[in-house]
N, C-alpha and C positions, 0 to 999 in steps of 0.2 A: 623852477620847481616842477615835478614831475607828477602829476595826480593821478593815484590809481582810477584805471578805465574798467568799468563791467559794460560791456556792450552786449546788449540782447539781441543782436538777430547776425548771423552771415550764412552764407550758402556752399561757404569752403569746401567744408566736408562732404557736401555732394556734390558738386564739380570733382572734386580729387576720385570721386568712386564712379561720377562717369568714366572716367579714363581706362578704367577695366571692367565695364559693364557684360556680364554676362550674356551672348547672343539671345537666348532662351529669354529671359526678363525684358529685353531692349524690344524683341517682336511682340513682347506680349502687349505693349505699350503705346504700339505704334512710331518706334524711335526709327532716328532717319538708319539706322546704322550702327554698330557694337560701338559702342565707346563714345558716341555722340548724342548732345540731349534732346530732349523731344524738341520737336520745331514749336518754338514760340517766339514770338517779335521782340517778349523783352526781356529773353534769357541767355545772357551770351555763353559762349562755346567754352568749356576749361580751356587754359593755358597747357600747353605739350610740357611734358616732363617733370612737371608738378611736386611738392611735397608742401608738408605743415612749416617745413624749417625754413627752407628756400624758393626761390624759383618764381613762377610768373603769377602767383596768385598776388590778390590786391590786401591779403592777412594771410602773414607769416611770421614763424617767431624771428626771424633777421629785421625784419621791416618792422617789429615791436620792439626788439630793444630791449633797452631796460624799463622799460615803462612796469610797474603793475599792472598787471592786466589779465579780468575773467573773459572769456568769450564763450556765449550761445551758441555751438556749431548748430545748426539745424540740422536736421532730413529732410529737404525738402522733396515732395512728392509732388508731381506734375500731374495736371484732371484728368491726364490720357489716363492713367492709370487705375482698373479697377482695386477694388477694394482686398483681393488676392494680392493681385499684385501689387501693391503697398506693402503690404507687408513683409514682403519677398524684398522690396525695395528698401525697407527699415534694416531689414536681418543684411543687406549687402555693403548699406553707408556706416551702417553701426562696427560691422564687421574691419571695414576701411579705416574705418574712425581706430577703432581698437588700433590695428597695425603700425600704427601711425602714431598716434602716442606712445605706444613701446618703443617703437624706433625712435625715438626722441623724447626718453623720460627724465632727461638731463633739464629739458625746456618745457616739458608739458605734466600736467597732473591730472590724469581724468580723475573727477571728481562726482561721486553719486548719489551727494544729497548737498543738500545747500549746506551743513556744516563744514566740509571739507573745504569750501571756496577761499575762508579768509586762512586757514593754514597751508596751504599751496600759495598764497601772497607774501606770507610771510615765510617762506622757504626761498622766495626768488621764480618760482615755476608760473609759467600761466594754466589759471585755472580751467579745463577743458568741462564745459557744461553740456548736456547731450538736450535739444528739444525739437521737436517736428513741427513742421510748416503744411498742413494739410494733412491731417490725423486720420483718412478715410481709411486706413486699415484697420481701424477699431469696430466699421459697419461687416470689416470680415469673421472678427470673432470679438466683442466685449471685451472677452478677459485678457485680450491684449492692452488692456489699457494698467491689469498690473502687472503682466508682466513685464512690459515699455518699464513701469518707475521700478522695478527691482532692479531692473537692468541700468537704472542711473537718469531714467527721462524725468527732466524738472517742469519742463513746461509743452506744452501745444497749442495750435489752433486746428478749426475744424475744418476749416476750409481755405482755397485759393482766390483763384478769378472764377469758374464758375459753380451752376449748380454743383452740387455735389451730394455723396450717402450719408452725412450728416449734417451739414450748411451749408449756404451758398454764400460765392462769394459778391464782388461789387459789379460781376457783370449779370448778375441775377439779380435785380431789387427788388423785387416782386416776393420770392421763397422765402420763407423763412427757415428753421431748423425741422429736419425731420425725426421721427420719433425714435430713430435709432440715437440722431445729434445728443435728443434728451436725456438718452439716456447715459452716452459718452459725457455727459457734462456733469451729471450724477456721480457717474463714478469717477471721473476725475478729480471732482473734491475730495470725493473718499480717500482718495490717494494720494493728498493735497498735490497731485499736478496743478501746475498753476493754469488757467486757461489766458491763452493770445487772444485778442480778438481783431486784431492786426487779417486785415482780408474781409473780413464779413460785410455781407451788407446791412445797409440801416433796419432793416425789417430784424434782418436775425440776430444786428446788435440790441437792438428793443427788447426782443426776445430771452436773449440771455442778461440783459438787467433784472428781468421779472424776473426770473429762473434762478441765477446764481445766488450762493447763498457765502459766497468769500471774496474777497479783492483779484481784482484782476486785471490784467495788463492790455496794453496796444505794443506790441514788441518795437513797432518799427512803421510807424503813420505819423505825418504831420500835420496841422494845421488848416483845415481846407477854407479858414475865412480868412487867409493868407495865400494859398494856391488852391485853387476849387477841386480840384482833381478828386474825383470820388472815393477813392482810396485812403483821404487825408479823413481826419474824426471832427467833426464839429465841435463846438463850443460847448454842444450840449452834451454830446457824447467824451468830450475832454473831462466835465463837470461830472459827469456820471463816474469816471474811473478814481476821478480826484477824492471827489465825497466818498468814495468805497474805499481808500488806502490805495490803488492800484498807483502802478508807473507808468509814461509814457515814454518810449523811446523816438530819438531824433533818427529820422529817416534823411540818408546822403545821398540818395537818387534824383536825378535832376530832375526828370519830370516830376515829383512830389514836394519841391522846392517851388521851382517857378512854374507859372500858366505856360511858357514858350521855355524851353531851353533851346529849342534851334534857334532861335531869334538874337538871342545871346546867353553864353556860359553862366552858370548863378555862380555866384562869390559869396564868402562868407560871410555878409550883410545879409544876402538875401536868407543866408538858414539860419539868421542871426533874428529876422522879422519872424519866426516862429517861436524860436525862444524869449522873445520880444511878448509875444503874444500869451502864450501861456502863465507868463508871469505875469501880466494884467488880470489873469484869470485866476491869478493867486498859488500859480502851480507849482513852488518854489520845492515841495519834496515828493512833486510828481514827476520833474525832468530826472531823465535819462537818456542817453545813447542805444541807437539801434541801426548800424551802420547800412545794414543790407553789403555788407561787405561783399564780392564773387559773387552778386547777383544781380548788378544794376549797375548804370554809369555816374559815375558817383561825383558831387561837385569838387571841382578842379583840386579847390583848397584842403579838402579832406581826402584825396584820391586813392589812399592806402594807407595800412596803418603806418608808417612811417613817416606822416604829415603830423602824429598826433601832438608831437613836442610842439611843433609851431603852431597847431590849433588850438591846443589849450593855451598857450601864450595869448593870442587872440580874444579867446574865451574870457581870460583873466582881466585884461586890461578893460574889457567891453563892461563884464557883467561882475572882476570881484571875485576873491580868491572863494567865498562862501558857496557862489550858486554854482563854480566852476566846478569844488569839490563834488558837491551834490548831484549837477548834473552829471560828471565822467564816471561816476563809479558809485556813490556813497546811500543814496539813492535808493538806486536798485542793489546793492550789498544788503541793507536796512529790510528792503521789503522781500527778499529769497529768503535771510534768514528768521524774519518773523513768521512768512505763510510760505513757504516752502518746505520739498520734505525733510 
């Protein structure tokens, strides 16, 4: 049996738009080069010749199948880049994104509000969801945060790895939100974007408990009383998303899996002690999928979507056709189309 997937995070869509990065936006950034991402330790390089349908990305509609399936493309924005240039960066992956789906509207549905997601499923189409990974172009002008959701954006976070013009991420623990953050957060509600907090550090997750006034999400963090890695949400911050309605997505990056992945490869036991864990916590219609798909080295067992048939096999046998459902898709379906726009 096949269980529809919503997975909330991959970084496709901008890998596929470095590949034709404008010289102009890549210097402004600090990029090694046109067409290459900024140098960061844990952001690998696109695949040569690329597309949504085919080719070397680790999610593709070939490598999906028939499976059911929404996917989160993000825009992810790298901290080189100022707050201008973000925006210049959204208006280039979004644009990519666009081309991309029409080239292939046989297999893809862009979809602009969370109603569209479950009739693009039942067409056979994957449903193409548009959300930013590091929103700092909103500290360029506010009112890009509605022009972002007219244009189809369902969700954001405010930040990456570091400081940043509206939060900082886990290599700043000390900052919390800046007053421009506050006010992106503000009107993000107004525009039910859903807020990520997937990145943030604990200061400025504290801070957006106090602040937000609607359910919110971890797109794509796991467990850190399982793998300590700062990046992962505590028990306490699991408990915070849970008690508000929010969903957690499963993160398939090894270092957010295990303490060592050089040490040895994690296996699907090991992201199994996450969802393990969670449901001790009672988190049974907070799981979800958050693959970090084309943005991380992903565990062996889940290494693309094309493993997904024999991981939810996996899934099933372990944990049960109920939580299998819940977690690949049903989930996070449940929570877009009750708080989303």
């Amino acid at each position: 049996m096949s269980y529809p997937v919503f997975d909330l995070h991959c970084d496709t869509a901008t890998m596929l738009a470095f590949q034709n990065m404008p010289a102009e936006l890549a210097a402004s950034a600090g990029m090694l080069g046109q067409g290459e991402p900024p140098a960061a330790p844990d952001l690998p390089k696109p695949p040569v010749a690329a597309d949504l349908a085919a080719g070397g990305f680790q999610l593709t509609a070939n490598k999906i199948g028939a499976t059911p399936w929404a996917q989160c493309f993000a825009c992810f924005i790298p901290d080189s880049f100022e707050p201008a240039g973000a925006a210049a960066l959204w208006e280039h992956v979004s644009c990519c994104l666009d081309r991309e789906l029409a080239r292939h509207g046989d297999r893809f549905s862009g979809v602009r509000s969370a109603a569209g997601i479950r009739p693009a499923l039942a067409e056979g189409r994957i449903a193409a969801v548009r959300t930013i990974e590091n929103a700092r172009l909103f500290a360029h002008d506010i009112e890009l945060v509605h022009a972002c959701a007219e244009r189809g954006l369902l969700m954001a976070s405010l930040s990456w790895n570091a400081p940043g013009p509206l939060a900082s991420g886990h290599d700043a623990p000390e900052r919390g939100l800046t007053a421009t953050g506050r006010e992106a957060l503000r009107r993000m509600e107004e525009e039910r974007v859903i807020l990520d907090v997937s990145h943030l550090n604990d200061v400025c997750f504290d801070e957006v408990a106090r602040l937000a006034e609607r359910p919110f999400v971890a797109s794509h963090s796991n467990a850190r009383a399982v793998c300590g890695h700062k990046r992962n949400l505590t028990d306490a911050q699991f408990a915070e998303i849970r008690d508000r309605g929010g969903i957690v997505g499963l993160n398939y990056a090894d270092l957010f899996v295990v303490d060592d992945p050089a040490a040895m490869p994690p296996t699907f036991d090991d992201l199994s002690r996450h969802i393990e864990h969670w449901l001790d916590l009672g988190g049974e219609r907070v799981l979800a999928l958050g693959s970090d798909f084309d943005g991380c080295d992903p565990v062996p067992d889940i290494a693309s979507a094309d493993k997904m048939p024999a991981f939810q096999e996996h899934l099933e046998q372990r944990f049960g056709a109920e939580v299998t459902e819940a977690l690949c898709g049903g989930n996070a379906l449940a929570f877009f189309e009750r708080f989303g726009r």
